[in-house]
VOKENU-596933 format. One record per residue (C-alpha): residue number from 1; x, z, y. Coordinates in Angstrom, 2 decimals. Layout:
! residues N
[NUM, [X, Z, Y]] ...
This chain:
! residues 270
[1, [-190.05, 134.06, 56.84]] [2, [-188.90, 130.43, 56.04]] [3, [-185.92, 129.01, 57.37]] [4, [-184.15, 125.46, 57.59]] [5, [-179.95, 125.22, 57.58]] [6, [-178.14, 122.03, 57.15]] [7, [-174.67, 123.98, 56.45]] [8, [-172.46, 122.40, 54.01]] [9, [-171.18, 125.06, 52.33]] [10, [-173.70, 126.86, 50.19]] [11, [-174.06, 130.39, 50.07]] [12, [-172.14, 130.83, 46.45]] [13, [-169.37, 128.95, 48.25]] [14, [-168.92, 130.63, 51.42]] [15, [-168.92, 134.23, 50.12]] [16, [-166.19, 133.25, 47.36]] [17, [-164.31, 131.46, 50.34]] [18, [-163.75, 135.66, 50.67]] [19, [-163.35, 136.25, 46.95]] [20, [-167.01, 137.50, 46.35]] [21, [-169.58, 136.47, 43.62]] [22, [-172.91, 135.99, 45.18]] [23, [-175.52, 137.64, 43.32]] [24, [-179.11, 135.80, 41.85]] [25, [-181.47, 137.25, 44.03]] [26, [-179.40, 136.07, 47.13]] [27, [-179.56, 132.62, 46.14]] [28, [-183.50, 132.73, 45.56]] [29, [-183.58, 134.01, 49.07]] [30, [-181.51, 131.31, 50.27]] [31, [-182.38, 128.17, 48.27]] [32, [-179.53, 125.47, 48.16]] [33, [-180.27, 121.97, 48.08]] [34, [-178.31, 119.15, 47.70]] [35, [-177.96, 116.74, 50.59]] [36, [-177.79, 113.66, 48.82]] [37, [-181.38, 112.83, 47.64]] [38, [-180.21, 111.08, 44.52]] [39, [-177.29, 107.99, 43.49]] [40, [-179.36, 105.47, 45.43]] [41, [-180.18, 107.24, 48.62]] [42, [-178.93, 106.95, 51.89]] [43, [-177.06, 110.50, 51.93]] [44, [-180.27, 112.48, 53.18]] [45, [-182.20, 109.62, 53.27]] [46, [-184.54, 108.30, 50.57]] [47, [-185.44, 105.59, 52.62]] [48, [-184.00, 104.16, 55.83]] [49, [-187.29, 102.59, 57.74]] [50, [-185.99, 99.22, 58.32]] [51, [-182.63, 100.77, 59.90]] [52, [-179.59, 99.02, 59.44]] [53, [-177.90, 102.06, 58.22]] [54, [-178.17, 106.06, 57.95]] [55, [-176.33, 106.99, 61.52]] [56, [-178.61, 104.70, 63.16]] [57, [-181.71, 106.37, 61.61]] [58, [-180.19, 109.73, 62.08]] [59, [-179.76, 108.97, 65.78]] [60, [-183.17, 107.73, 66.58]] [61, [-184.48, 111.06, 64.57]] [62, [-182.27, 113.00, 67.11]] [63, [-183.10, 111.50, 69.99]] [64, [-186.88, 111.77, 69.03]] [65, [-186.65, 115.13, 68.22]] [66, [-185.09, 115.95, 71.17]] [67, [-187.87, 114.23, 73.69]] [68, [-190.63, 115.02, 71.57]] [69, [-191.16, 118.78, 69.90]] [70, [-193.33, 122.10, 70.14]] [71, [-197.12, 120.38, 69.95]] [72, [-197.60, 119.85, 66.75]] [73, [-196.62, 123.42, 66.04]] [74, [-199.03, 124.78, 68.50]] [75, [-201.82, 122.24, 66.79]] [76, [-201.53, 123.51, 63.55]] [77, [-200.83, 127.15, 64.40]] [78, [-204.65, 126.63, 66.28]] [79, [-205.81, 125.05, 62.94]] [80, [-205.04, 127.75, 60.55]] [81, [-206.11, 130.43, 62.69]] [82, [-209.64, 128.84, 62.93]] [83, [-209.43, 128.01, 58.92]] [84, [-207.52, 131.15, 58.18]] [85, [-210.80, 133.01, 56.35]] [86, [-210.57, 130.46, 53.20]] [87, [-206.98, 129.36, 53.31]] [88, [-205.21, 132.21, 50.92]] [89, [-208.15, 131.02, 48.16]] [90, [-207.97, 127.55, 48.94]] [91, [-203.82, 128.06, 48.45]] [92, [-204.49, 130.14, 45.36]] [93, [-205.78, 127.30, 44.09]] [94, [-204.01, 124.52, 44.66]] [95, [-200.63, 126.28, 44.00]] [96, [-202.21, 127.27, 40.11]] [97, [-202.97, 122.91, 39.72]] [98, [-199.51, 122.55, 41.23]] [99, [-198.28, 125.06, 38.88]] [100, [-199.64, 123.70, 35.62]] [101, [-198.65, 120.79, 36.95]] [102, [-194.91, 120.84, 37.82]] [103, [-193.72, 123.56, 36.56]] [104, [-191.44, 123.75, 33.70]] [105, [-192.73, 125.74, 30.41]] [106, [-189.75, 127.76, 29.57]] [107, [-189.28, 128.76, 33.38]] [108, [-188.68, 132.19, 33.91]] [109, [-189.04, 134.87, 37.05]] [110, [-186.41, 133.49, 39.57]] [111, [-187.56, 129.31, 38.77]] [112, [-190.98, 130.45, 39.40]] [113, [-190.41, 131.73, 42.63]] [114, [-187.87, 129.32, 43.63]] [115, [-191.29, 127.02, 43.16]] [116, [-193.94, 129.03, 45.19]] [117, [-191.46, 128.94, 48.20]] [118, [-191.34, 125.21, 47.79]] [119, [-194.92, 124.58, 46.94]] [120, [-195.88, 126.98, 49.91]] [121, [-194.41, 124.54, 52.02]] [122, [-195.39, 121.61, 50.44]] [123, [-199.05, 123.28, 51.09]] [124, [-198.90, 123.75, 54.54]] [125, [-197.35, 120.16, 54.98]] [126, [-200.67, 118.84, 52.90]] [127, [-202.83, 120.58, 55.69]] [128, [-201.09, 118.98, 58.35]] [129, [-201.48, 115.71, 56.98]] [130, [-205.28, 116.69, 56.26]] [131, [-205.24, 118.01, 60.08]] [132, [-204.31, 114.65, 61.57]] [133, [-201.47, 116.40, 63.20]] [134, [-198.97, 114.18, 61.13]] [135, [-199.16, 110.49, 59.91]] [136, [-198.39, 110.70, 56.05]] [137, [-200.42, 109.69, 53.37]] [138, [-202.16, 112.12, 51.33]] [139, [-199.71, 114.20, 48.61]] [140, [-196.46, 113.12, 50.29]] [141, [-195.44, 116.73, 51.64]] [142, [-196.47, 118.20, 48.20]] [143, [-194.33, 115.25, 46.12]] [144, [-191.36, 116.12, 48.69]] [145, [-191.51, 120.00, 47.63]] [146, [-191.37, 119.16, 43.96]] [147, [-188.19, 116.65, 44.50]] [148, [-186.65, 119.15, 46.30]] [149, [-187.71, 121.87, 43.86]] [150, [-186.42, 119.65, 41.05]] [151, [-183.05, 118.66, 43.04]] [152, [-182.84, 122.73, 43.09]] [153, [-183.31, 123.03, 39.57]] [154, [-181.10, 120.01, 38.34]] [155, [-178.25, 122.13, 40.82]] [156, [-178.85, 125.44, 39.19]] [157, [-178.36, 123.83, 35.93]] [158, [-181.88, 124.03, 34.69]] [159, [-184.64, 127.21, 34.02]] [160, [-183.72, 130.27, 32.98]] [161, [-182.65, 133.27, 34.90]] [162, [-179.24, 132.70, 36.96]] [163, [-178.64, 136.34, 36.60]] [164, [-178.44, 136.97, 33.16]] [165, [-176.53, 133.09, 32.99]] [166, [-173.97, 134.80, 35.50]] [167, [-173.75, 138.04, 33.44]] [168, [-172.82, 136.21, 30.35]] [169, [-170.71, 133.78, 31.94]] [170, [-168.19, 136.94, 33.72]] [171, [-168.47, 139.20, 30.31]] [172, [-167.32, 135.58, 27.83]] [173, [-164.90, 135.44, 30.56]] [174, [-163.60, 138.68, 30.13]] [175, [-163.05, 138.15, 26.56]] [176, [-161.54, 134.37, 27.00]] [177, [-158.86, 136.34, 29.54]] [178, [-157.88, 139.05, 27.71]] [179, [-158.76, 138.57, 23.48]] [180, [-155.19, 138.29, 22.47]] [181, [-153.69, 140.43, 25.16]] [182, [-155.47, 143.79, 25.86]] [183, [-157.10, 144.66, 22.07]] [184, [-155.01, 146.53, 19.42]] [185, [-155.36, 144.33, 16.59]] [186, [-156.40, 146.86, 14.04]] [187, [-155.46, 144.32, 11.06]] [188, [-152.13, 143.64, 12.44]] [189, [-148.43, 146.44, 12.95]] [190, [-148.96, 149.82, 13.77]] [191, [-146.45, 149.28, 16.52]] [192, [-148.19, 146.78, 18.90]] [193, [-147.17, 147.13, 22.29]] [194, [-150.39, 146.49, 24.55]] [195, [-150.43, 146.49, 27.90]] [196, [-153.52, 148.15, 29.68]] [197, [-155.53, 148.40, 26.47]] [198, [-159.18, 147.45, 26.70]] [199, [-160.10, 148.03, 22.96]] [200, [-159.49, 147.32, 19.36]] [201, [-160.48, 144.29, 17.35]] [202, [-160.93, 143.05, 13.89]] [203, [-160.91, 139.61, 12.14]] [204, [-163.21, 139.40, 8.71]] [205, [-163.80, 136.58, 7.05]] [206, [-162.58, 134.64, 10.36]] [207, [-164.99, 136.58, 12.19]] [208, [-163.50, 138.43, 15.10]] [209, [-164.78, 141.77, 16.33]] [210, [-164.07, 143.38, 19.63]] [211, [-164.38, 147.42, 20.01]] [212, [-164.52, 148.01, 23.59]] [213, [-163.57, 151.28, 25.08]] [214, [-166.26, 152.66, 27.45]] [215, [-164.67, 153.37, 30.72]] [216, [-163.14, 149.20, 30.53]] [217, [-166.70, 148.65, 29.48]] [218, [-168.19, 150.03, 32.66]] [219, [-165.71, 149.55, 35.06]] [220, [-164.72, 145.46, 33.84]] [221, [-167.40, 144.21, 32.18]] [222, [-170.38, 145.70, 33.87]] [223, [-168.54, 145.13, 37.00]] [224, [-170.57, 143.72, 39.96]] [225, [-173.59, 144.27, 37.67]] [226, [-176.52, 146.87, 36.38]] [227, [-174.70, 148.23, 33.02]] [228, [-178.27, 148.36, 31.39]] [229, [-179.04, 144.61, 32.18]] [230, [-175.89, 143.68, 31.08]] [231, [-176.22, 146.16, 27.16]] [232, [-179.91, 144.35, 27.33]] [233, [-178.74, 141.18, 27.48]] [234, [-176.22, 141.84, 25.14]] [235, [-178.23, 142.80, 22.12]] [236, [-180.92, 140.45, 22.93]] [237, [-178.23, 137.55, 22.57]] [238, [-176.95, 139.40, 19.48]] [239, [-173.20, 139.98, 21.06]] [240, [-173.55, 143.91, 21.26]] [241, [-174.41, 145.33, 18.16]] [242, [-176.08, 148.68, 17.88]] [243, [-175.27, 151.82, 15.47]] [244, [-177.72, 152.26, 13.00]] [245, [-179.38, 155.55, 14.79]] [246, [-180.43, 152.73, 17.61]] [247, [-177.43, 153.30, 20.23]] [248, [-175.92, 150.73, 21.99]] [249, [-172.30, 152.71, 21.09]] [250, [-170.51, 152.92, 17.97]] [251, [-168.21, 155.58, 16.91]] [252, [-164.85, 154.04, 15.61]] [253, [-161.89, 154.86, 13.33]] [254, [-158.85, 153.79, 14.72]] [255, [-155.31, 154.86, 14.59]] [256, [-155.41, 157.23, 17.78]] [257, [-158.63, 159.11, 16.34]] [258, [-162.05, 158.81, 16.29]] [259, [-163.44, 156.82, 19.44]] [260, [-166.31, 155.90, 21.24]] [261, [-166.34, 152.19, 21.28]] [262, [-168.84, 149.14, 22.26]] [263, [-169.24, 146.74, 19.34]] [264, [-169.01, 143.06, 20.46]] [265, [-169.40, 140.19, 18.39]] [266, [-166.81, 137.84, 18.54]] [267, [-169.23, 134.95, 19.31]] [268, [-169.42, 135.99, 22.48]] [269, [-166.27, 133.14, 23.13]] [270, [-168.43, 130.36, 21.30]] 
């Protein structure tokens, strides 16, 4: 199912509005683009027809989408059923061009489907325009979906999956809140006073070295997240470092005993 909102507040927006942290599937779902076209539109508009002005367009839009609506639906809905034998291939096909095309190299799971969704529709605008039932030139509904696929993109901050950016982003948080205030300096006095201790932590060579406990790494850092995405990302970025039978936990010395600890690199706060 496709839908169309003009809200202006954006999914990630509303839900922190109530102090929650939307998740990266929910904004593939729901696909936020900005309203302004670019710095030398017309707010929504890219170009304003020979109107003096946006509000003027806007209401001669309204009031011709409120006289006139419904039959060009029902005109292409009859199309594609009587075409609907060779339409998947002929789709198949021209999304692949599209594909090679416009999308970027390094794109990953999420930007590719963030681009079918908007290539899907720039498709089925291309067969209206083929159908007669609308008055565009040729490759204008497909040029539209990649502007607004790149206008997606340019918001999300480029490729790469929004997930793993938000996992990293809330665990270098973490550390960038609490570095000098919940780890028992292990270099420093035997009598620290630390308040809800997360860990222990080490400086070498100005290197820094965090020894998390594993109930604050569950419960903190993996919070609002799969704990084996987040220890995958984590040693893939080189920020969790493994013991050398292959665990992702490290048994540490420290001055209360022998503990189970998660090794994180310091670099994590670079």
């Amino acid at each position: 199912m496709i839908f169309l909102s003009s809200g202006e507040v954006d999914l990630a927006s509303h839900m922190a509005e109530e102090s929650k942290t939307s998740k990266a599937g929910q904004k593939i779902r729901l696909l936020n683009i900005p309203a302004k076209a670019n710095n030398k539109s017309f707010g929504i508009f890219e170009d304003l027809h020979d109107f003096k002005d946006g509000s003027e367009f806007s209401n001669y839009l309204r009031a011709c989408t409120a006289k006139y609506y419904g039959s060009p639906a029902i005109a292409f809905t009859e199309k594609i059923l009587q075409e609907k034998e060779h339409l998947l291939d002929l789709y198949q096909e021209e999304f692949q061009k599209l594909k090679i095309k416009y999308l970027p190299k390094k794109s990953e799971g999420q930007d590719m489907r963030a681009f079918e969704k908007f290539m899907f529709v720039g498709f089925a605008g291309e067969l209206a325009i083929k159908y007669g039932i609308i008055c565009w030139k040729p490759n204008t509904a497909c040029q539209a979906a990649v502007a607004c696929f790149n206008s997606w993109l340019e918001d999300k901050e480029g490729v790469g999956d929004d997930e793993n950016r938000q996992i990293l982003e809330h665990v270098k948080s973490f550390f960038e809140l609490h570095a000098h205030s919940r780890f028992f300096d292990l270099d420093g006095f035997s009598d620290q006073k630390i308040s809800n201790m997360a860990g222990y932590k080490s400086v070498y060579k100005d290197a820094v070295t965090f020894f998390v406990s594993p109930s604050v790494f569950q419960n903190e850092i993996c919070k609002g997240f799969n704990r084996k995405a987040v220890i995958a990302l984590l040693i893939e970025k080189g920020f969790l470092m493994k013991s050398n039978s292959g665990d992702c936990y490290q048994q540490k010395w420290t001055p209360y005993g022998n503990k189970k600890v998660y090794v994180i690199s310091g670099k994590i706060l670079l």
